[in-house]
C-alpha positions in Angstrom: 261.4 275.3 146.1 262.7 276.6 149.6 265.6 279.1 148.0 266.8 279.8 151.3 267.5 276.4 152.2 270.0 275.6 150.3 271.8 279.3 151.0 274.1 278.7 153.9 274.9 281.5 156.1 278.3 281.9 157.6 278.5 283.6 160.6 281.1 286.7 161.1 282.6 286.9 157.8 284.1 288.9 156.2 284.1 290.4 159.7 282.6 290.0 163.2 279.0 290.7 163.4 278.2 289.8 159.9 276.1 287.0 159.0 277.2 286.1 155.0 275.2 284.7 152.8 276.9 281.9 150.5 274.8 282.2 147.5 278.0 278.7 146.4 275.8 275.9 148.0 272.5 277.3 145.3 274.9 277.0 142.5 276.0 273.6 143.6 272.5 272.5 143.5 271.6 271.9 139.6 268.0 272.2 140.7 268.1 275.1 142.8 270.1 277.3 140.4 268.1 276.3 137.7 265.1 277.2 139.7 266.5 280.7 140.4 267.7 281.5 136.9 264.1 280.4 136.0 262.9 282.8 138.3 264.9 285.7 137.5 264.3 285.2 133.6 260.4 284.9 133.6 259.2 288.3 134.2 261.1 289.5 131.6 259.4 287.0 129.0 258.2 289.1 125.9 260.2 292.2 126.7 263.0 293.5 124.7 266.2 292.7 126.5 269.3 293.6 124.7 271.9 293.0 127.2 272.5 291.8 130.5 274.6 293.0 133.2 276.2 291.7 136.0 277.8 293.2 138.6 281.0 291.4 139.9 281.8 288.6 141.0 279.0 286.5 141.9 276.7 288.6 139.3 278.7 287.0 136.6 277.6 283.7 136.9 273.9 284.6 137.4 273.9 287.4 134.7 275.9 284.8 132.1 273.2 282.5 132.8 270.3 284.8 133.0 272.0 286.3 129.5 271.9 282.7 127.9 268.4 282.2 128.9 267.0 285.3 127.4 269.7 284.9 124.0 271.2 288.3 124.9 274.7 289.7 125.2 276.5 290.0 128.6 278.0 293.2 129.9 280.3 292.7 133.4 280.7 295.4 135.3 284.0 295.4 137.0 285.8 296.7 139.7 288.4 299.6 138.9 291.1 298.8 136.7 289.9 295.3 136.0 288.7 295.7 132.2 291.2 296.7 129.5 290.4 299.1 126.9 288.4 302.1 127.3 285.8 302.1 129.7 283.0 304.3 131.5 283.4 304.6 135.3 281.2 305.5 138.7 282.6 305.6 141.6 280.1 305.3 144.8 280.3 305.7 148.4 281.5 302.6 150.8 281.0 303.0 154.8 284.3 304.2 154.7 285.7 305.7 151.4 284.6 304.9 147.8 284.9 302.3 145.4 284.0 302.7 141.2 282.9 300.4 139.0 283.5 300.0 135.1 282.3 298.9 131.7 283.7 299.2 128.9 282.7 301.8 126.4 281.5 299.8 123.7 279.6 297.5 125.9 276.5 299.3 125.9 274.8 300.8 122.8 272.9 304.2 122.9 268.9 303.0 123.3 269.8 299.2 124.5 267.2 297.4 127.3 269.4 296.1 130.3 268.4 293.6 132.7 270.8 294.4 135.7 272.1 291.5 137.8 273.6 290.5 141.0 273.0 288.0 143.9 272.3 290.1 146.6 270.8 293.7 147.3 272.4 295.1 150.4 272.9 298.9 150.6 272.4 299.4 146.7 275.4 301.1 146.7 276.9 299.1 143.7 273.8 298.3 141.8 273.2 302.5 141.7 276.4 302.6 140.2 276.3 300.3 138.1 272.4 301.8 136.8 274.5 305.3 136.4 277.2 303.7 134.1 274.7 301.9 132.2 272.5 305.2 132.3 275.6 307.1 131.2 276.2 304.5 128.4 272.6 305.3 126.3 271.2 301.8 127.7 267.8 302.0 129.4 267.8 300.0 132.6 264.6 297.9 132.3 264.6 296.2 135.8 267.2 295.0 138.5 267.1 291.4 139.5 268.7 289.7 142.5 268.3 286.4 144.6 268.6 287.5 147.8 267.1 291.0 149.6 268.4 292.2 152.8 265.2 294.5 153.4 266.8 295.8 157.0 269.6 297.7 154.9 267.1 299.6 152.1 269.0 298.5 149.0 266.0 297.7 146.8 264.0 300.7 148.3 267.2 303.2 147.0 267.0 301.6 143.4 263.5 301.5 143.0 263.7 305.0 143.9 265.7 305.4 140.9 262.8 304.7 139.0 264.2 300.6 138.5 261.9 297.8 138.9 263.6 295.3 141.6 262.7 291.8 141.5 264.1 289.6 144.2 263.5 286.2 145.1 264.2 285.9 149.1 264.9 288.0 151.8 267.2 287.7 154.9 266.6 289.7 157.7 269.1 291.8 159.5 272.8 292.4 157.8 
């Protein structure tokens, strides 16, 4: 299956010059996200995967998924002020300011295998984050998955220099 075809781009959102990549019209396609979830899940077939994370939003629906799939728990990582209880946080540099993630402290257990999750792998500026919280947590980050790769930008390069296997499953040139 084509993954890219049924990804539609929409031109200059969220601002001018920015070509954004609707991961909605793969989810719509029963086939298509099956296929990818399939994708995602295989190399991970006969390792020991306690947990999944995803990263928010769009990492929630492939990480619940992906987390069903494998029989494991699910672990969202959140924007600032979003989960309720105690929580773990990172914050990470944005092209201008910061921004921090969150999961909750008893989310992760000391020695847990995470699969990491999102759509897309831009910058790696989240994803890095969100390795340091689970990191900071005990878990052991066993591998990063995303559907799309925007190579240009050097996301996957930054957290496979963290010592995180990246699996992606197309790539879209440019930003």
């Amino acid at each position: 299956m084509d993954i890219k075809s049924v990804i539609r781009t929409i031109p200059d959102y969220p601002k001018k010059g920015i070509l954004f990549r609707d991961i909605t019209t793969l989810w719509q396609d029963a086939r298509g996200f099956r296929h990818v979830v399939d994708q995602l899940v295989w190399p991970y077939a006969g390792v020991r995967i306690d947990k999944v994370a995803g990263i928010e939003a769009r990492g929630f629906v492939l990480g619940g998924a992906i987390a069903h799939q494998l029989s494991v728990g699910f672990v969202p990582v959140r924007k600032k002020g979003k989960l309720p209880g105690a929580v773990h946080s990172e914050e990470y540099d944005l092209e201008y300011g910061t921004d921090t993630v969150e999961v909750h402290q008893d989310a992760i257990k000391e020695g847990e295998n995470v699969l990491l999750v999102d759509d897309l792998i831009a910058t790696g500026g989240t994803a890095a984050a969100a390795i340091n919280l689970i990191r900071h947590a005990g878990g052991t980050v066993i591998g990063a998955a995303f559907v799309i790769d925007l190579p240009d930008i050097g996301g996957a390069k930054r957290i496979a220099a963290m010592g995180v296997n990246v699996r992606t499953l197309c790539e879209f040139e440019g930003d």
